[in-house]
C-alpha positions in Angstrom: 0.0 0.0 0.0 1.0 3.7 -0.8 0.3 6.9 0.0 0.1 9.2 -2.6 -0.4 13.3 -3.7 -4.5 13.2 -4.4 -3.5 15.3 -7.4 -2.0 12.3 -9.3 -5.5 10.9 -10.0 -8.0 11.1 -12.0 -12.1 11.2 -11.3 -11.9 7.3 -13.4 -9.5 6.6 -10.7 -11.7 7.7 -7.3 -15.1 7.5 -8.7 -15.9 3.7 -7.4 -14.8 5.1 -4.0 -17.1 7.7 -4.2 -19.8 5.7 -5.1 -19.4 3.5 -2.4 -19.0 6.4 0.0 -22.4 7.9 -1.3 -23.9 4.5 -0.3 -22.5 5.0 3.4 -23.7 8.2 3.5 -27.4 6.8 2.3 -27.1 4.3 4.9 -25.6 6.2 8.1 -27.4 9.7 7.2 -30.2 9.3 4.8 -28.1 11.5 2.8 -28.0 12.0 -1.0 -24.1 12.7 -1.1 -24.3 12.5 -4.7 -23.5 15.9 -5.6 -21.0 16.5 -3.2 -19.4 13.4 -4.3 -19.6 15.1 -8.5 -17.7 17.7 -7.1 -15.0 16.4 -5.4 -14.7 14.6 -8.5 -14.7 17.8 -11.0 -12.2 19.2 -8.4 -10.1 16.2 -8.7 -10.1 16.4 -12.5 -8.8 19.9 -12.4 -6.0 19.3 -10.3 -6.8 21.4 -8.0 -8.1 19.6 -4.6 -5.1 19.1 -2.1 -5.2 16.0 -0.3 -3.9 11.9 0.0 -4.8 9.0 -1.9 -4.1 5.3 -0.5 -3.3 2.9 -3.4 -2.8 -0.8 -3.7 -2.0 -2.5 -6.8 -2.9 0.4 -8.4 -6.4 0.6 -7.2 -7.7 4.0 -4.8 -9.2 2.6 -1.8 -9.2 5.2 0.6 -8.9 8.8 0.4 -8.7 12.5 2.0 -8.3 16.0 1.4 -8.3 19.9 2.7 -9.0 23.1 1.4 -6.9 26.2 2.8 -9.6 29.3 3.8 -6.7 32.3 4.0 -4.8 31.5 7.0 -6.9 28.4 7.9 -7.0 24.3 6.5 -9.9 22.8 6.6 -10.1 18.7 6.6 -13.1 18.4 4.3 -13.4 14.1 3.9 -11.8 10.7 5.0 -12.9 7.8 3.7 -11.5 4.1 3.1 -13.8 2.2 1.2 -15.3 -1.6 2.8 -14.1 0.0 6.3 -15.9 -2.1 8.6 -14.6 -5.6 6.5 -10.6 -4.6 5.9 -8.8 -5.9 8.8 -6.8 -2.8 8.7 -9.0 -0.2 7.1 -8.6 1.7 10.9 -4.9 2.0 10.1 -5.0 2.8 6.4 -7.2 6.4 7.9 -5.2 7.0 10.6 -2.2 7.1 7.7 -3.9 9.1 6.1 -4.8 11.6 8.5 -1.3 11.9 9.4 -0.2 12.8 6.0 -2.7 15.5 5.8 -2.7 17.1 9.7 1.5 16.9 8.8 0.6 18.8 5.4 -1.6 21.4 7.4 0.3 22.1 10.1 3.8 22.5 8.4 2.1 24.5 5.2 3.1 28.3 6.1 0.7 31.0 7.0 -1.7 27.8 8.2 -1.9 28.8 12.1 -5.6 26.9 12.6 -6.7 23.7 11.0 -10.5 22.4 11.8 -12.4 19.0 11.2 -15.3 17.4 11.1 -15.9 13.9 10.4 -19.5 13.2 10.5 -19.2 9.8 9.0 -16.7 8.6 11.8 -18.2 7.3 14.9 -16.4 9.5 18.1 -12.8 8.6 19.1 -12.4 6.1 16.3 -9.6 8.4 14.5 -8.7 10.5 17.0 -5.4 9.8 18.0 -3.2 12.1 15.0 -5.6 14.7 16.1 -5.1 14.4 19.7 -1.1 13.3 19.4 -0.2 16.8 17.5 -2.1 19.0 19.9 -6.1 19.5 18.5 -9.1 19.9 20.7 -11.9 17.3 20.7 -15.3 18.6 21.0 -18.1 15.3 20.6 -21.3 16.4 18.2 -24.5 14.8 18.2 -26.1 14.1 14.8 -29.8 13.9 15.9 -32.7 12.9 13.5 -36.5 13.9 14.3 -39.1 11.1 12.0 -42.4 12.9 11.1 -43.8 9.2 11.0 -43.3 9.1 14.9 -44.3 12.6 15.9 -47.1 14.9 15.7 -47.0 17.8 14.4 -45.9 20.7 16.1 -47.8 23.9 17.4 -45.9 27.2 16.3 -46.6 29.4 19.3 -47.2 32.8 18.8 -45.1 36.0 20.0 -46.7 39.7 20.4 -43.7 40.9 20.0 -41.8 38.9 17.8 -43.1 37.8 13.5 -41.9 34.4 12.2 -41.9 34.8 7.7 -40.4 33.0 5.5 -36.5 33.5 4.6 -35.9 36.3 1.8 -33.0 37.3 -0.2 -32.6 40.9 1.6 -32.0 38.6 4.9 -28.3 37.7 3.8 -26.4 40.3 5.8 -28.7 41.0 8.8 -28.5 37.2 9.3 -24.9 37.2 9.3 -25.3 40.1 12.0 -27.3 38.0 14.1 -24.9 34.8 13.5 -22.0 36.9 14.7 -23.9 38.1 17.8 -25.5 35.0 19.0 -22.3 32.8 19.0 -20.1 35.5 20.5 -17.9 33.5 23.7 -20.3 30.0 22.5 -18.7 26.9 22.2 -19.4 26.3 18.3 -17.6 30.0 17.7 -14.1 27.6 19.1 -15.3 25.0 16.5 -15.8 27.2 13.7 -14.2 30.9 13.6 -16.2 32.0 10.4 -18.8 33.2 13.4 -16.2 35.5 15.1 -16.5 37.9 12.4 -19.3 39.6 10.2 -17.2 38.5 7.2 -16.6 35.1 8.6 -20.7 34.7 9.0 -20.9 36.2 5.3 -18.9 33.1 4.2 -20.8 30.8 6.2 -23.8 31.7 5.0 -22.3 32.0 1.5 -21.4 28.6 1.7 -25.1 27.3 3.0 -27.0 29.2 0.7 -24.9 29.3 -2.7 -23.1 25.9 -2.2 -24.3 22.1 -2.2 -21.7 20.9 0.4 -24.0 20.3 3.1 -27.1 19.6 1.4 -29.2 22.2 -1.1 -30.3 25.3 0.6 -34.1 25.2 0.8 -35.5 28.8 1.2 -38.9 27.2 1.8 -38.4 25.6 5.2 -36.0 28.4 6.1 -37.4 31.4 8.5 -36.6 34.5 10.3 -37.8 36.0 13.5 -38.3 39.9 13.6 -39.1 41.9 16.2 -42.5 43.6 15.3 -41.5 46.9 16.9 -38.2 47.8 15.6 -38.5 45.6 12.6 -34.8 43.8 12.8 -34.0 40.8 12.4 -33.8 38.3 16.0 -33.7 35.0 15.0 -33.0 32.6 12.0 -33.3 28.8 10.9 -31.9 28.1 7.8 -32.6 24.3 6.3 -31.4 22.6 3.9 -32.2 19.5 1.6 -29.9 16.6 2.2 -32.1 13.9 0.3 -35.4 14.7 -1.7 -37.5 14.0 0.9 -35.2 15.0 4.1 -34.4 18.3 5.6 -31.4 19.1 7.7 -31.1 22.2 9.6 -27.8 24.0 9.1 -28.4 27.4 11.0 -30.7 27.8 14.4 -30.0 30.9 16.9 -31.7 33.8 18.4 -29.7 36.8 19.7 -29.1 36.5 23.5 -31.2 38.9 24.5 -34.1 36.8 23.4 -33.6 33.8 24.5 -35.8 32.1 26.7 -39.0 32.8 25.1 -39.4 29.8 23.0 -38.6 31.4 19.6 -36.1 28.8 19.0 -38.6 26.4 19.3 -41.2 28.2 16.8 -38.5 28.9 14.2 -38.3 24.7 14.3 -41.6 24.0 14.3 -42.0 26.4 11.5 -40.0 24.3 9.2 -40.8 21.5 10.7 -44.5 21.9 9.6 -43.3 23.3 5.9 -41.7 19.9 5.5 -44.3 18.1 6.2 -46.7 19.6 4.3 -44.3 18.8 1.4 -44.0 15.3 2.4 -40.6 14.7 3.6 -40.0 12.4 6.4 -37.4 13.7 8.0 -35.4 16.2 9.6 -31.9 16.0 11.1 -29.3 18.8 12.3 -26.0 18.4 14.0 -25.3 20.0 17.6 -22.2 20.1 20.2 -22.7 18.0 23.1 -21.0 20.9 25.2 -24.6 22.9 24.1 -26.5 21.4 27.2 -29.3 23.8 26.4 -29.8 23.3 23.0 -29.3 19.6 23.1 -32.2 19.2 26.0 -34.3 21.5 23.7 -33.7 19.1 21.1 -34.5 16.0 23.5 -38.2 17.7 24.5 -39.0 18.2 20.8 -38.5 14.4 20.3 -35.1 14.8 18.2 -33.0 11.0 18.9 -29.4 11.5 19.2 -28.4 9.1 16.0 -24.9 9.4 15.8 -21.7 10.7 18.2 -18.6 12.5 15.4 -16.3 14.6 16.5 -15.0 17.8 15.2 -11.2 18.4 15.8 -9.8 22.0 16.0 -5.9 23.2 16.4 -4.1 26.2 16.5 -0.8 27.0 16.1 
């Protein structure tokens, strides 16, 4: 077995990976990676997606890369294909991190590399993480069937409007992004929410971008303050499969808290869902986020999944 420079391949090479990484994804997730996976593979073809390829006999098995975000790396995948069968499929990922957190790490101007690995079960590929000085902070990937619920009430506010998500929402919402996760816990996962900017790309990346699904301005919502008119509050959802939403954006601005808008913003796309018969909804939270997880928990979201997401700086 070798590792190789990603850049040495071709999509022909990687695409029976990627098909049987879709089918994990299907499995573990409900998730349609399918267009992710067309990406990485145009990105692949242009040469221009940084990253590790583990090859035996000439055939790609396993695989990861990074993107660099200015003075940031970002670990975007990791994935050796029949995992849970190869004797030493755990080894062959661990290599593979370590060729890519050494890349990171020693690549100048990089002084912060983050990760998350949804797909991995926590702990499981820790160690080159924990062994060259990253932060662990366990997620919960939690999943809410309409099937076994009722539908939820949206309680209403006197002082506060839920509407549907509009284009002129962008940059107030990036505002509101900025302010709510100033000193929170996600803020030391990702540090696009430190800054205005930062939020901007976030949201960039959510709205214009299929990495995490296709932004769905239907089930997505905004809480404004009836009297002064700004914007509060935000969910922002996504479709991850034709017929499952995932939420990639819920928070109110601290001084609103603890009035149930959270809740209402859910329930709102919650109900727009299932009126458009999906059957699902899932989002991702930090276990750290005792608040948000038991919020979760009442509105009968089940924790599916434990992943980590990995942070260092340097």
């Amino acid at each position: 077995m070798e590792i190789l420079d990603l850049r040495h391949f071709s999509s022909l090479d990687l695409r029976p990976l990627l098909d049987d990484e879709t089918q994990l994804w299907s499995r573990l997730l409900s998730w349609d990676y399918t267009s992710s996976a067309e990406m990485i593979l145009r990105y692949v073809d242009a040469k221009i997606l940084p990253g590790y390829a583990a090859v035996d006999r000439g055939r790609v098995f396993g695989y990861s890369f990074f993107v660099y975000e200015g003075s940031k790396g970002v670990i975007g995948d990791l994935y050796v294909t029949n995992g849970t069968r190869l004797p030493d499929a755990r080894k062959v990922e661990i290599n593979l991190l370590t060729h890519v957190i050494e890349t990171l790490q020693q690549s100048p101007g990089i002084h912060r590399v983050e990760a998350q690995l949804l797909a991995h079960d926590a702990n499981v590929v820790s160690r080159p993480f924990l062994e060259t000085g990253f932060q662990r902070h366990p997620r919960l990937f939690m999943v809410l069937g309409f099937a076994k619920s009722t539908p939820p009430n949206i309680a209403t506010h006197a002082d506060v409007e839920i509407r549907p998500w509009a284009e002129a929402d962008y940059q107030p919402s990036a505002a509101v992004i900025t302010a709510a996760y100033r000193g929170h816990v996600d803020a030391q996962i990702n540090d696009q929410y430190h800054t205005l900017s930062g939020s901007l790309r976030f949201l960039n990346n959510i709205v214009r971008f299929p990495g995490c699904g296709v932004f769905d301005p239907e089930s997505s919502f905004v809480a404004i303050d009836r009297k002064s008119r700004s914007l509060i509050g935000l969910i922002l959802c996504s479709r991850v499969r034709h017929d499952v939403g995932h939420v990639t954006q819920v928070c109110v601005l601290p001084d609103y808290r603890g009035r149930g808008i959270g809740e209402s913003l859910l329930a709102a796309t919650e109900l727009n869902l299932r009126k458009r018969n999906f059957f699902m909804l899932s989002l991702t939270v930090t276990e750290a986020n005792a608040r948000a997880v038991a919020l979760y928990r009442r509105l009968n979201f089940d924790s599916k999944r434990v992943f980590d997401a990995f942070v260092w700086e340097g």
